[in-house]
Rosetta silent file (secondary structure, phi, psi, omega in degrees, C-alpha in Angstrom):
SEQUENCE: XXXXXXXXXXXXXXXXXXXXXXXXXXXXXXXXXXXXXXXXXXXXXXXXXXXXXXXXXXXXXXXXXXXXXXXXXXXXXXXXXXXXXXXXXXXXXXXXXXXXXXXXXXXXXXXXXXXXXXXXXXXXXXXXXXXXXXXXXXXXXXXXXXXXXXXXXXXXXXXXXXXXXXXXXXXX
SCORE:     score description
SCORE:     0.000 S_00000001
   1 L     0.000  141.862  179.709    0.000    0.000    0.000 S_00000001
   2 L   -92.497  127.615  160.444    1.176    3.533   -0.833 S_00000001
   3 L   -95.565  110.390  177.436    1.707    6.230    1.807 S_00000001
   4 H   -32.238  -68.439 -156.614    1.366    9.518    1.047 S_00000001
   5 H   -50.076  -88.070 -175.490    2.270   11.010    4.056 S_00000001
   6 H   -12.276  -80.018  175.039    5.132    9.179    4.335 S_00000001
   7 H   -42.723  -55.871  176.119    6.358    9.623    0.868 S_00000001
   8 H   -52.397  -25.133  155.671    5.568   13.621    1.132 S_00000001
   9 H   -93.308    0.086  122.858    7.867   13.639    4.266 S_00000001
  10 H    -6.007  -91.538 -166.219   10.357   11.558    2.231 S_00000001
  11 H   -53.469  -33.905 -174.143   10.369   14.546   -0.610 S_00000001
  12 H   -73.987  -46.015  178.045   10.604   16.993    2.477 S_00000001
  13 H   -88.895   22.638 -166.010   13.676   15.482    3.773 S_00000001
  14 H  -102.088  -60.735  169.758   14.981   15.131    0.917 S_00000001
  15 H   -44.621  -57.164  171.244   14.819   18.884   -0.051 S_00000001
  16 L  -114.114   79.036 -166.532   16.419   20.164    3.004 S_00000001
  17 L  -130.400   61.259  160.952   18.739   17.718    3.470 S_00000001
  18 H     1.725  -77.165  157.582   21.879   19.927    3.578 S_00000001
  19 H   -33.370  -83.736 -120.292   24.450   17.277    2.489 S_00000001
  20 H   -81.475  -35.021  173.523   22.532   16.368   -0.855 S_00000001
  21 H   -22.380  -40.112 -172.225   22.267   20.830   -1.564 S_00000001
  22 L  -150.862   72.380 -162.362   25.766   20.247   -3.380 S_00000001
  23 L  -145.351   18.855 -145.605   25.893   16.814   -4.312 S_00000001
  24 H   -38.821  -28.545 -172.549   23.849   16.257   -7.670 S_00000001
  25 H  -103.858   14.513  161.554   24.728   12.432   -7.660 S_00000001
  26 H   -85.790  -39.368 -147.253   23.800   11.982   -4.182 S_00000001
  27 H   -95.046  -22.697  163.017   20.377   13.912   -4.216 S_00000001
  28 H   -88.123   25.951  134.481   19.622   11.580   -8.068 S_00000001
  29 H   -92.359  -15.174 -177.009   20.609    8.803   -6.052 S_00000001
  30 H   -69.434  -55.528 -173.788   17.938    9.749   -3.122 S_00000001
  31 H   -58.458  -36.216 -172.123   15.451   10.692   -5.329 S_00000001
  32 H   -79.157  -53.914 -173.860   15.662    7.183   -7.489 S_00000001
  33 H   -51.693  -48.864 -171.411   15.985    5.368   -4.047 S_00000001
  34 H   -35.360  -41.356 -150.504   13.094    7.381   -2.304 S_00000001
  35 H  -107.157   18.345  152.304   10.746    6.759   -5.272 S_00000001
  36 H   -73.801  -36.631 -172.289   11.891    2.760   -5.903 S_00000001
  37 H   -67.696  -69.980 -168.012   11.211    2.300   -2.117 S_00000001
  38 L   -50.714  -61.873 -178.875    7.897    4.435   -1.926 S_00000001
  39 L   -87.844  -23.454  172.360    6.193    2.766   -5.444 S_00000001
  40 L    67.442   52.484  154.259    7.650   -0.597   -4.618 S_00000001
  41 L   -92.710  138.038  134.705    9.863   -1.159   -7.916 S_00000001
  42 L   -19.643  -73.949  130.617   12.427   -3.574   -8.543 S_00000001
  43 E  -136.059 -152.986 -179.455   14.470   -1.577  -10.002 S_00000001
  44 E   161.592  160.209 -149.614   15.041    1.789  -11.778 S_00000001
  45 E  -122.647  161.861  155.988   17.160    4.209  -13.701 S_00000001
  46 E  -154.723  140.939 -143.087   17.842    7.827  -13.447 S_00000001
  47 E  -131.917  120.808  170.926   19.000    9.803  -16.284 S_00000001
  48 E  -105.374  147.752 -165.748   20.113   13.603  -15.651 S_00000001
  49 E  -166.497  129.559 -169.706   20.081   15.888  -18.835 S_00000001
  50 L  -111.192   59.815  156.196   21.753   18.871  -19.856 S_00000001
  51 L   125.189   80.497  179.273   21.066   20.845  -23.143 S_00000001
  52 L    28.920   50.315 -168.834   19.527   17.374  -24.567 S_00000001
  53 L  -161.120  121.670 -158.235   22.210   15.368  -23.530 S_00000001
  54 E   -87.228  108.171 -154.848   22.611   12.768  -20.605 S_00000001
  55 E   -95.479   -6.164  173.593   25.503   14.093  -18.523 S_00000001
  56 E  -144.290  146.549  147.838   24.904   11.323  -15.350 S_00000001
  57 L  -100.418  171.496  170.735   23.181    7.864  -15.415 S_00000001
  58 L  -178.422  126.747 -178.789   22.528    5.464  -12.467 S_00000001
  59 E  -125.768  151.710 -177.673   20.644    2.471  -12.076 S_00000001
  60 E  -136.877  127.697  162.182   19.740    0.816   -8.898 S_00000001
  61 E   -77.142  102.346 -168.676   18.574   -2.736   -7.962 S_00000001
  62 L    54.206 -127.013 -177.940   16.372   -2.528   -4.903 S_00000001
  63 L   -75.270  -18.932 -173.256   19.329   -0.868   -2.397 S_00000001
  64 E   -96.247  163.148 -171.655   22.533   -1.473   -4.800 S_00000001
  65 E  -115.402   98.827 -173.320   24.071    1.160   -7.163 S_00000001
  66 E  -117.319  169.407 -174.669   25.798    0.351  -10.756 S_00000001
  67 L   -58.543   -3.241  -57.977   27.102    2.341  -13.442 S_00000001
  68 L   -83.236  114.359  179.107   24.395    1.841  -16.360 S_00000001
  69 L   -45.420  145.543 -149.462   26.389    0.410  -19.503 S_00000001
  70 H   -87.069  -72.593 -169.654   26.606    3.844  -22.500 S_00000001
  71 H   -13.689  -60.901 -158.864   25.087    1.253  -24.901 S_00000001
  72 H   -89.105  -35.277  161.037   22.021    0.730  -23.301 S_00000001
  73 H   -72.673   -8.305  173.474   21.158    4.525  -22.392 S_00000001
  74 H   -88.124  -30.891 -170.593   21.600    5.290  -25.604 S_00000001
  75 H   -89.359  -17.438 -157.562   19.419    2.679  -26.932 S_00000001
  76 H   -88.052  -46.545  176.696   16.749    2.865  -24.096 S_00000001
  77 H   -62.958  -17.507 -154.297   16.847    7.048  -24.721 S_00000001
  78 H  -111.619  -61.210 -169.925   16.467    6.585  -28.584 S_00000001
  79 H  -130.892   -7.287 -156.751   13.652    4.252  -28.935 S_00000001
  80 L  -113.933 -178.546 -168.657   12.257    2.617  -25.446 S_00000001
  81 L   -65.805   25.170  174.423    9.739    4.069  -23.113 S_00000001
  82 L  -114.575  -30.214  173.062   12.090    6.651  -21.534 S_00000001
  83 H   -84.288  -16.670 -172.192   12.581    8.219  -24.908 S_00000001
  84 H   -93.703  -77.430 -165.177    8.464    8.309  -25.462 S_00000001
  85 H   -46.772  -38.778  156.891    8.302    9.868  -22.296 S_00000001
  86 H   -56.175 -100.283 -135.945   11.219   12.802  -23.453 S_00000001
  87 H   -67.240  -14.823 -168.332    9.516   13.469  -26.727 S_00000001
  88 L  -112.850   10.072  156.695    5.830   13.317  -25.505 S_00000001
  89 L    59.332   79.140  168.718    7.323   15.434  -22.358 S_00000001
  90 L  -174.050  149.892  165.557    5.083   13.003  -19.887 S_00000001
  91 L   -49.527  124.794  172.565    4.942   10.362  -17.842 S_00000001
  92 E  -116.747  120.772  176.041    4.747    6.960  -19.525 S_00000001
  93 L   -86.624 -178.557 -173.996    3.185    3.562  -18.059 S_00000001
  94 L   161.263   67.268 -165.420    3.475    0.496  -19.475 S_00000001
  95 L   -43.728  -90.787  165.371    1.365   -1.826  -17.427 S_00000001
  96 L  -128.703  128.045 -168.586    2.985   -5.156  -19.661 S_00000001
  97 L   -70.979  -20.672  173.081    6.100   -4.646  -21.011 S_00000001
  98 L   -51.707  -41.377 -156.121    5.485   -8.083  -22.714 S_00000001
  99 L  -124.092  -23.436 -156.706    2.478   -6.184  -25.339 S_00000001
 100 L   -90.821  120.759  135.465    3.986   -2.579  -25.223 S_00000001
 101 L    -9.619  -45.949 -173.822    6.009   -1.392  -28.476 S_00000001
 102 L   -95.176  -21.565  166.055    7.896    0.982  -26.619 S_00000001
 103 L   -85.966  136.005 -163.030    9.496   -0.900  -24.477 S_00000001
 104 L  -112.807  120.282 -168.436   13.223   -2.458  -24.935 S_00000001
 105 L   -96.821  120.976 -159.447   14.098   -5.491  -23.601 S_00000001
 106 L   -89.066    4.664 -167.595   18.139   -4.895  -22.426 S_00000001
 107 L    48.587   -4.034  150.881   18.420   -8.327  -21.214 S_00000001
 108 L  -169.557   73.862  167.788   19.736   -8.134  -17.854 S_00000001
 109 L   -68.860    6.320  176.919   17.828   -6.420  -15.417 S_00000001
 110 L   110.295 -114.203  179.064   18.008   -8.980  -13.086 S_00000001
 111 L   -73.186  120.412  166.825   14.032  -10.295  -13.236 S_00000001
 112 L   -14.562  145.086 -175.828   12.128   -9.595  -16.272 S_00000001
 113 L  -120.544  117.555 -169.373   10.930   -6.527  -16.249 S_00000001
 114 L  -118.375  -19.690 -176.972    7.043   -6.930  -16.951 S_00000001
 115 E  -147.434  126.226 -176.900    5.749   -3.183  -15.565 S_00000001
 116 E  -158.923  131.062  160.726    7.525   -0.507  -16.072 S_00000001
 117 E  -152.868 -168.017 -124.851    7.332    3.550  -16.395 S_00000001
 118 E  -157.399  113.788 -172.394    9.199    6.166  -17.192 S_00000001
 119 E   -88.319  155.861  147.892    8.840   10.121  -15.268 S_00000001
 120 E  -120.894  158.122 -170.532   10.382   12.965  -16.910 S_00000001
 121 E  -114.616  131.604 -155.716   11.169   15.683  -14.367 S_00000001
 122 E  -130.998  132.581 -179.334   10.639   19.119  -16.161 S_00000001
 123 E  -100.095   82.036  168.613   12.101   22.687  -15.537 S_00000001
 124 L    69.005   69.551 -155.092   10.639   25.691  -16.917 S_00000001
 125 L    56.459  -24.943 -168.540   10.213   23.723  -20.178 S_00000001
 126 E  -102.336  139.338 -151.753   13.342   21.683  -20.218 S_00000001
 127 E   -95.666  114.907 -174.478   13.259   18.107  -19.362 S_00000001
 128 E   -93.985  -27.123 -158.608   16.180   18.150  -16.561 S_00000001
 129 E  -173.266  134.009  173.181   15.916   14.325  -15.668 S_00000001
 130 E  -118.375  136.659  175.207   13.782   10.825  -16.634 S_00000001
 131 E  -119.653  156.262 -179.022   13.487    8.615  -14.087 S_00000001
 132 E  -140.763  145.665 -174.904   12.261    5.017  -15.058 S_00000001
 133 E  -108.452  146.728  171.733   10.799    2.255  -12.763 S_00000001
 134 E  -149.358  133.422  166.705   10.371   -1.698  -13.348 S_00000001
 135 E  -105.210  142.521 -158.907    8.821   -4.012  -11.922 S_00000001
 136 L  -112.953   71.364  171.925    8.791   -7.683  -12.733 S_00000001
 137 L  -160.034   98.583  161.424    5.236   -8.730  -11.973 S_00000001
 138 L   -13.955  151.495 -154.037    2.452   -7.459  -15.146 S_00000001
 139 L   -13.566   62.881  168.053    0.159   -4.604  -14.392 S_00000001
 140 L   -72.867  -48.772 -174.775    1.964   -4.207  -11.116 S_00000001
 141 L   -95.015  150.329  175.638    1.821    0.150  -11.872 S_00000001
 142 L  -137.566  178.123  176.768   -1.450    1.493  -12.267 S_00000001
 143 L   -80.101   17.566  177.440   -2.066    5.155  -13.002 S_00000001
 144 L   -63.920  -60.453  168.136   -1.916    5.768   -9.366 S_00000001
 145 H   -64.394  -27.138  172.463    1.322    4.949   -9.227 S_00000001
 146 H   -82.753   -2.191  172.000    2.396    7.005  -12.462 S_00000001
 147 H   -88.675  -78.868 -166.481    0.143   10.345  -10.292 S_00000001
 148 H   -48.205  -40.471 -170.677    2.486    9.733   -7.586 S_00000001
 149 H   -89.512  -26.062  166.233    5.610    9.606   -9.431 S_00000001
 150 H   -41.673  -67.368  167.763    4.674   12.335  -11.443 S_00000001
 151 H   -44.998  -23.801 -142.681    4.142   14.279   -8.092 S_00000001
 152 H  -112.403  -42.689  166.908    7.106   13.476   -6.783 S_00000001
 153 H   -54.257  -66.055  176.441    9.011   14.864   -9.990 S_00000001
 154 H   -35.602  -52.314 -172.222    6.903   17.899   -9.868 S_00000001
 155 H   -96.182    0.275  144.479    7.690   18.754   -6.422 S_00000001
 156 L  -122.819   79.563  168.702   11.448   18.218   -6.470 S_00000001
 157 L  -120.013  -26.797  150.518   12.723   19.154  -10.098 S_00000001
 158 H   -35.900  -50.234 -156.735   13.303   22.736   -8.594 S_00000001
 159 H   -87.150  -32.907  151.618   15.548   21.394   -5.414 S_00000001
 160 H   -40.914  -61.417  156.020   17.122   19.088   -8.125 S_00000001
 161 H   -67.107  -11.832 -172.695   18.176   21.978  -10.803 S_00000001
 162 H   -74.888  -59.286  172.289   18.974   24.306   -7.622 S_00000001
 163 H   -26.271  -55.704 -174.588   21.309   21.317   -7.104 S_00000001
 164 H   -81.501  -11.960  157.108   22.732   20.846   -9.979 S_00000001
 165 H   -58.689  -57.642 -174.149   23.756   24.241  -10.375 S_00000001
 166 H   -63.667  -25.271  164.126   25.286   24.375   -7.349 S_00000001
 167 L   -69.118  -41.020  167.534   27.214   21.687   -8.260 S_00000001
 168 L   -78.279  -35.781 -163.574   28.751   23.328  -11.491 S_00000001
 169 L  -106.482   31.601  165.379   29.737   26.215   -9.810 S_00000001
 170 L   -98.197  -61.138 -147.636   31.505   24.612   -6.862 S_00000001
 171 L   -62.035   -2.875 -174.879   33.412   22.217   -9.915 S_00000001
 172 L  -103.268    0.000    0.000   34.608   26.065  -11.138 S_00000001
């Protein structure tokens, strides 16, 4: 069962969370854990993107953190449901991944990935970040869950470019 509250003081501590202010690849690892944990995915990617161009990836299984192979963000961004979700600037479900078109099967996500969708988190027009969720059990996401993640994008894709800023101009 999903808890609001709970997630909304998640996203709160998340925000003012001091550390994460000038960290970008801390606070898109929080955010991907928070909202894997929260929706009760499998796993799930997060893609950060800078003048149409994906300057950090990360994918995480349940609690662990790997590198995401260049191959596969390129091919996932280019044709699979994370790229429908860039060009149609929205959230994309994909209840089973098994009948959907858009989705690209990378071959080793661990468990089949059977439910899966795909947020983009958007800044004053520009799509700053996609995060994408999977689950290996069929119409596991409903559009409840695709409200919720949406919200969750909505209310930190501000503290998330304030971040990421902050982050280039400490690197100058």
């Amino acid at each position: 069962m999903i808890d609001l509250q709970r997630i909304r003081s998640l996203r709160k501590t998340i925000t003012n969370d001091a550390k994460l202010r000038h960290d970008i690849k801390a606070m898109s690892s929080q955010v991907l854990a928070l909202t894997i944990k929260e929706l009760g995915a499998n796993n799930g990617s997060f893609f950060l993107i800078e003048k149409n161009k994906i300057t950090f990836q990360l994918l995480a299984y349940e609690s662990s953190f790997v590198k995401v192979v260049e191959y596969k963000v390129k091919e996932t961004m280019t044709k699979g449901l994370s790229a429908w979700a860039y060009h149609n600037r929205q959230g994309a479900l994909s209840s089973d991944t098994r009948k959907d078109e858009r989705w690209i099967e990378l071959g080793d996500e661990g468990d089949e990935v059977h439910s899966a969708m795909a947020i983009p988190f958007i800044f004053f027009d520009e799509i700053i970040a996609i995060i994408t969720l999977h689950h290996n059990t069929a119409q596991f996401f409903t559009e409840l869950h695709l409200a919720i993640a949406t919200e969750i994008s909505n209310d930190l894709v501000g503290t998330l470019e304030a971040v990421r800023l902050n982050s280039q101009i400490e690197q100058q």
